[in-house]
C-alpha positions in Angstrom: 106.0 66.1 88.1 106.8 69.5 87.6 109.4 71.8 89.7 108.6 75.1 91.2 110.8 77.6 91.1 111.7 79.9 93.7 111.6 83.5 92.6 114.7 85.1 94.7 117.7 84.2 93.8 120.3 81.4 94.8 122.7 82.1 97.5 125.6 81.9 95.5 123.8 83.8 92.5 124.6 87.4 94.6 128.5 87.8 94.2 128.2 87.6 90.3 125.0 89.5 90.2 126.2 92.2 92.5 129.2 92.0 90.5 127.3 92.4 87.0 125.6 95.6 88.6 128.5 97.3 89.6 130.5 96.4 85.8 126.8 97.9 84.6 126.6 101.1 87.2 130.7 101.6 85.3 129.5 101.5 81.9 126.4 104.2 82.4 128.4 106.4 84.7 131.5 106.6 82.0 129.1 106.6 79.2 127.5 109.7 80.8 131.0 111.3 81.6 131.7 111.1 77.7 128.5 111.8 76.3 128.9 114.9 78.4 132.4 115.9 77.3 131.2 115.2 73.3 128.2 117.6 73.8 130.8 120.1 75.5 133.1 119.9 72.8 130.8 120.3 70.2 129.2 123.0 71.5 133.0 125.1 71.6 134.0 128.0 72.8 133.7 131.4 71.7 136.4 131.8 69.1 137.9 134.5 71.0 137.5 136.3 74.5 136.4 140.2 74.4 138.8 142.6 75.5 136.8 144.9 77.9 139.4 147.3 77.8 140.6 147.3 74.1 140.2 151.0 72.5 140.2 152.5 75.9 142.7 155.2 76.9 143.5 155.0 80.0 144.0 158.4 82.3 147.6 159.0 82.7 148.6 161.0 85.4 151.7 162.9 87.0 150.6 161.7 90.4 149.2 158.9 92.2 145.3 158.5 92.7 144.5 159.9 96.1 141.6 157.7 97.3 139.4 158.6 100.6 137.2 156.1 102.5 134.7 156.8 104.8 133.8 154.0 107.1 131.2 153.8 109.6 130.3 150.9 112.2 126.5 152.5 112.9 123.7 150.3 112.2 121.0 152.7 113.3 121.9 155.2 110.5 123.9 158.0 112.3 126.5 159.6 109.4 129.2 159.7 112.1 132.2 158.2 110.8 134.5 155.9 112.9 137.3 158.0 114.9 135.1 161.1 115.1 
């Protein structure tokens, strides 16, 4: 006589299988995480960061910079500035 099988899986089959999954699920996520890191390491950085300043002279002045705003609160498009 021959035995059929059942295709799920035994009852006590799930902790070790659920188990195995999770141990699997840790190896591709942290595989992933360094495969990443390598390909941004190897890749580098730019040797060095541009200056955007560098060679620029910079005003000097006997006096502070005097700086006006003009604000306005209109939303239909009247130039009438707040406080006026």
């Amino acid at each position: 006589m021959s035995t059929i099988k059942s295709a799920s899986p035994a009852p006590d089959d799930a902790p070790s299988r659920a188990k195995r999954e999770l141990v699997l699920l840790a190896v591709a996520v942290l595989a992933f995480v360094g495969l990443s890191v390598g390909a941004l390491v190897l890749m580098g950085r730019p040797p060095t960061v541009r200056d955007p300043l560098k060679g620029v002279a910079l005003p000097v002045g006997e006096r502070p910079l005097a700086l006006t705003l003009v604000h306005t609160n209109d939303t239909w498009g009247y130039l009438e500035v707040c406080g006026g």
